[in-house]
C-alpha positions in Angstrom: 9.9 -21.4 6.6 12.9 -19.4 6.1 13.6 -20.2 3.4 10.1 -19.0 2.5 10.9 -15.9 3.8 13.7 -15.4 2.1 12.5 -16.2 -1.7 9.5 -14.0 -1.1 12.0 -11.1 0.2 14.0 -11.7 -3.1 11.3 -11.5 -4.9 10.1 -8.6 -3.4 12.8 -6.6 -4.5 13.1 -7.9 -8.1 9.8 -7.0 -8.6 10.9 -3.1 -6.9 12.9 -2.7 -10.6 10.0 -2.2 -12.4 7.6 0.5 -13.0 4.1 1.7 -11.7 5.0 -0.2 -8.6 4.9 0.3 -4.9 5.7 -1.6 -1.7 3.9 -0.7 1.4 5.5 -2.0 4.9 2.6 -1.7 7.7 2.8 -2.0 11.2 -0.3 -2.5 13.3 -2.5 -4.9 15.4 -4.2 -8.3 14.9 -7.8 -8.9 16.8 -8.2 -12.8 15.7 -11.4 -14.9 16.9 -11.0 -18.1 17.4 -14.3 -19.8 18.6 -14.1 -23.4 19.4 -16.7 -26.3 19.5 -17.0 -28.8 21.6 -19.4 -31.8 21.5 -21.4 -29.6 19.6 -22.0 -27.7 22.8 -21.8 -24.1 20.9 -18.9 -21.9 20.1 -17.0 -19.7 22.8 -13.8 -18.1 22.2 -11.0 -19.5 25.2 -8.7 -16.8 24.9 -8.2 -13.0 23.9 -5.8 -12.5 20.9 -5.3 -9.3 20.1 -1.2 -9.2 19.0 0.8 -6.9 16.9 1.2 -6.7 13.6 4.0 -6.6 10.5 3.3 -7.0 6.8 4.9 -6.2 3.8 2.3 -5.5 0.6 3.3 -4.7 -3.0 1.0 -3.4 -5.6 1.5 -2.9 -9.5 -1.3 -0.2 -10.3 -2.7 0.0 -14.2 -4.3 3.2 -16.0 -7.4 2.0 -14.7 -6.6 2.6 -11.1 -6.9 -1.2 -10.6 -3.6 -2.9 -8.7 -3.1 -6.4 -8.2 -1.2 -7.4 -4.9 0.6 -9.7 -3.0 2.1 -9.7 0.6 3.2 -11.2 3.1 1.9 -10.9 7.1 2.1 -12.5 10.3 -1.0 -13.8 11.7 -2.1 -15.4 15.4 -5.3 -17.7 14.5 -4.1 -20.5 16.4 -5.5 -21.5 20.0 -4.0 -24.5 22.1 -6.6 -26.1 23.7 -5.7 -28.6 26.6 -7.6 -31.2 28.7 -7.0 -34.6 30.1 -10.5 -35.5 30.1 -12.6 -36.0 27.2 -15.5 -36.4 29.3 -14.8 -33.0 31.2 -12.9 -31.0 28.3 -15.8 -28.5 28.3 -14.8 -27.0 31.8 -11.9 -28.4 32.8 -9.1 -26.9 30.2 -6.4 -24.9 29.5 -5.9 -22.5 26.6 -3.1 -20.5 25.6 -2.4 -18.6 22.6 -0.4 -20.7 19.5 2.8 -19.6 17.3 2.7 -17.1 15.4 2.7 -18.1 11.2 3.4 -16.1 8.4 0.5 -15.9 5.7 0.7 -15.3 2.1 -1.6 -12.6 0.5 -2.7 -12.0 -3.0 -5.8 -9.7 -4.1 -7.4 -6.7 -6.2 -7.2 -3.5 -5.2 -8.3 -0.3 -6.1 -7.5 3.3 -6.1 -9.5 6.0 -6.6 -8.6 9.9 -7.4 -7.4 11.8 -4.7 -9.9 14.2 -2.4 -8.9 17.4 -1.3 -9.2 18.8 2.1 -9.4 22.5 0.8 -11.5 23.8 -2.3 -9.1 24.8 -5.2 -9.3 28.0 -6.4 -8.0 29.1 -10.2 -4.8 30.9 -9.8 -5.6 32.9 -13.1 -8.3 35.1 -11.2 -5.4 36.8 -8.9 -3.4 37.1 -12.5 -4.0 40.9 -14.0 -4.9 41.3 -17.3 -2.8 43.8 -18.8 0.9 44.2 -19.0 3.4 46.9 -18.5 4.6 48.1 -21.8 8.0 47.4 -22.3 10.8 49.4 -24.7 12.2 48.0 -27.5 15.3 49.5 -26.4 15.6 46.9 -23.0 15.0 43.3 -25.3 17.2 44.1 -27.6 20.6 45.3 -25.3 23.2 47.7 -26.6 21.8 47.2 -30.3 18.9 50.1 -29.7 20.9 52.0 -32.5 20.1 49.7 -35.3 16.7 50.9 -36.4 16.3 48.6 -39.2 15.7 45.5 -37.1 15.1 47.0 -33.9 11.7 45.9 -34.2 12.2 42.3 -35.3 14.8 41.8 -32.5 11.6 42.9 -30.3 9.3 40.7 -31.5 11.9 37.7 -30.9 13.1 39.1 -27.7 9.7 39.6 -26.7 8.5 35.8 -28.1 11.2 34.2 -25.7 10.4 35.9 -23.1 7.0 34.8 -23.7 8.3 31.2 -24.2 10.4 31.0 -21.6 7.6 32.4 -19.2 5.3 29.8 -19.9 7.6 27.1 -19.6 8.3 28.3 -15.9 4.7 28.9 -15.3 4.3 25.0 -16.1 7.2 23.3 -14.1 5.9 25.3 -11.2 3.5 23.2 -9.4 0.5 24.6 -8.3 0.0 24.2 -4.2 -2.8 21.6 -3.2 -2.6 21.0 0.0 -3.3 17.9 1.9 -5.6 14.8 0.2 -6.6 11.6 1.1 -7.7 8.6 -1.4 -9.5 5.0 -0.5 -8.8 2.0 -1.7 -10.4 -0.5 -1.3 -9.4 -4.1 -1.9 -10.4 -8.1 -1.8 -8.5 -11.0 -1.7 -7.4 -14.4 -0.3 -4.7 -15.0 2.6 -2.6 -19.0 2.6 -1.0 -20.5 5.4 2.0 -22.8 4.0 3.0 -24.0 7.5 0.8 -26.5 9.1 0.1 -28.2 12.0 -2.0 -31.3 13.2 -5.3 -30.5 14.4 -5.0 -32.9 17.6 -2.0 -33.8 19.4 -1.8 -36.4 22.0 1.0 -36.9 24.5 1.1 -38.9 27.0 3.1 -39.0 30.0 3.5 -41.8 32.7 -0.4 -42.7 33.3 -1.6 -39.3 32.2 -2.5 -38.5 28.8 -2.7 -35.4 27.5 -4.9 -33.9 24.2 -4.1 -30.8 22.8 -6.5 -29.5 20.0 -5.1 -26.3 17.6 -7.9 -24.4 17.1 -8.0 -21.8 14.3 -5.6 -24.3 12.1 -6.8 -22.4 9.0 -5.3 -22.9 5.7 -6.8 -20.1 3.8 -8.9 -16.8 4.4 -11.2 -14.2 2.7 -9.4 -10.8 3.1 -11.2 -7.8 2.3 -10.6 -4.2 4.0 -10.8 -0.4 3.1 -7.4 2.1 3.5 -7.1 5.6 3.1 -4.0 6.8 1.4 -2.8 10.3 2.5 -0.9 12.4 0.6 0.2 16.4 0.3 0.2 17.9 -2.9 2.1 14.7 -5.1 4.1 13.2 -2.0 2.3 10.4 -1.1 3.0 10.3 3.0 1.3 7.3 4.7 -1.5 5.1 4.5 -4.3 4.1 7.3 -6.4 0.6 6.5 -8.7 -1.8 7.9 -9.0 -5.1 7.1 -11.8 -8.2 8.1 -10.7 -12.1 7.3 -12.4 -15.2 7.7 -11.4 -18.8 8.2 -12.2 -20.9 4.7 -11.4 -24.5 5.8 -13.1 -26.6 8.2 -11.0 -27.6 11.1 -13.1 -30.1 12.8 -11.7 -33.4 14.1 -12.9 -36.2 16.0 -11.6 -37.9 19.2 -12.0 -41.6 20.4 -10.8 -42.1 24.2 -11.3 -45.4 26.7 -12.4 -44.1 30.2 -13.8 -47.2 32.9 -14.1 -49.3 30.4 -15.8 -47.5 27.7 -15.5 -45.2 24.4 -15.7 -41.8 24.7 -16.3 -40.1 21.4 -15.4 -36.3 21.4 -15.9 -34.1 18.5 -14.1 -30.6 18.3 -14.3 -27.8 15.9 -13.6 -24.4 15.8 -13.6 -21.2 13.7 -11.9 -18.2 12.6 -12.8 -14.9 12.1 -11.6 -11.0 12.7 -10.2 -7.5 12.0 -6.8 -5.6 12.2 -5.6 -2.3 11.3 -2.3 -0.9 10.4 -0.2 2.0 9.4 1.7 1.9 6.4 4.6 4.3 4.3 4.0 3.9 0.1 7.2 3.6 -1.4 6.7 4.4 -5.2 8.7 3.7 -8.0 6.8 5.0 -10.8 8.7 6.5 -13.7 8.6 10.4 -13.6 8.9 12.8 -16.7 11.3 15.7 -16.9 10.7 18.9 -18.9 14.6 19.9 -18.8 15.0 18.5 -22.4 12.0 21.0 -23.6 13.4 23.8 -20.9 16.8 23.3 -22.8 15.1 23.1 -26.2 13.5 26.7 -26.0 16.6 28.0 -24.5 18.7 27.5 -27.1 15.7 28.6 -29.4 15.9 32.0 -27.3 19.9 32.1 -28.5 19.5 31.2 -31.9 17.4 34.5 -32.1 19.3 36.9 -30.7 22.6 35.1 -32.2 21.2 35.8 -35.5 19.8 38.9 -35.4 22.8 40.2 -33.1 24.9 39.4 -36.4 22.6 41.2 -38.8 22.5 44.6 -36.0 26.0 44.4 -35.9 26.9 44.3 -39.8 24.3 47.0 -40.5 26.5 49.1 -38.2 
């Protein structure tokens, strides 16, 4: 089992390297229900299992807002039943909760586009429409005396300033507040670790059955979480999640008492909810505009380079 662990850790973090990818560590609690069976007497639940939580989930999100997952949780299905005798096992038990296994996770999910807590308003309404005339005199510096192209050192002047105002207007990010987007998801949950459904063990003249209730293999995981974010920092995650037990985990139990065969039939099943707290870590690629910020600044140069030269041999 650890070495389980371990592989899965590893490759966790070769999968990190890549793109459009994000690893969400959660933190929360477990509500299993086991309900067990006896002699086909109906299903009650022994024991209360509500336990903490710890998973680790990683998600490669497409274009289309569609992310396969896997993960990897810890779980508390399992229910040790005990009796000494069939005929009595009913009433006369004892039931405690079992170990705690780790269970492998792989699904769909889905992301949709973030919701805003506050209505966005257009920033070019508080913008004014006209502009303060400026002289021809301040763009062009200490070349105002050359007359000749005074006015085309203007228009360049004034087309970088233009340029370069724009450019600033984009790399500032507008400020939209807080936003929250679901995702919901389905998938399937394995147990790798087993153990046998019935255990007997006897000691002296008194024999002893234990029955592991909830020994499911697999699961149906579905759930809903809510991704919170402010402006394009993603923050933390809330979700909620409901499994169920695939795989039958009925046994049967033959037993001599006075004489005769006692036939005892056990079954149980598994079903439940938990909800955690998570922190997205992304490693999406980002884009930088310093290459076109650079690009337009040395455009803005070239301009006044050149037209600096023709002022200056004019003089």
């Amino acid at each position: 089992m650890r070495r389980l662990a371990l592989v899965l850790v590893f490759a966790a973090l070769v999968i990190v390297a890549n793109s459009q990818l994000t690893i969400r560590p959660q933190a929360g609690l477990e509500n299993p229900k086991t309900k067990i069976n006896y002699n086909n007497l109906g299903y009650f639940s022994p024991v209360t299992q509500v336990q903490p939580q710890f998973s680790l989930r990683a998600d490669y999100k497409f274009k289309s807002r569609f992310a396969p997952f896997v993960g990897l949780s810890t779980t508390h299905p399992l229910v040790s039943y005990n009796f000494t005798d069939p005929e009595n096992g009913m009433t006369s038990y004892k039931a405690s909760l079992g170990n705690t296994q780790l269970q492998l996770q792989g699904g769909l999910q889905y992301t949709t586009k973030p919701i805003y807590f506050k209505k966005q308003t257009s920033s070019s309404n508080k913008t004014s429409n006209t502009k303060p005339a400026e002289k021809s005199t301040s763009s062009c510096g200490n070349y105002s005396s050359c007359s000749r192209y005074s006015s085309l050192c203007s228009r360049y002047s004034s087309s970088c300033h233009s340029k370069s105002s724009s450019a600033s207007q984009r790399t500032k990010s507008p400020d939209k507040g807080w936003s929250v987007s679901l995702q919901p998801s389905a998938g399937f949950g394995f147990i790798p670790s087993g153990t046998n459904d019935l255990v007997t063990n006897t000691s002296g003249s008194q024999t002893e059955y234990t029955y592991n209730a909830g020994n499911m293999k697999t699961a149906l995981l579905t759930g809903m979480g809510f991704e919170f974010a402010k402006n394009k920092s993603r923050l933390f995650s809330v979700s909620v999640n409901y499994f169920k037990g695939l795989n039958d985990n009925e046994t049967t139990l033959t037993s001599q008492a006075a004489g005769k065969t006692i036939t005892t039939n056990l079954n149980s099943k598994v079903s439940g909810w938990n909800a955690a707290i998570g922190i997205p870590i992304g490693f999406t690629k980002k884009t930088t505009t310093n290459h076109k910020e650079q690009k337009t600044k040395s455009g803005c140069e070239q301009y006044r380079i050149q037209y600096r030269y023709r002022c200056g041999k004019s003089i």
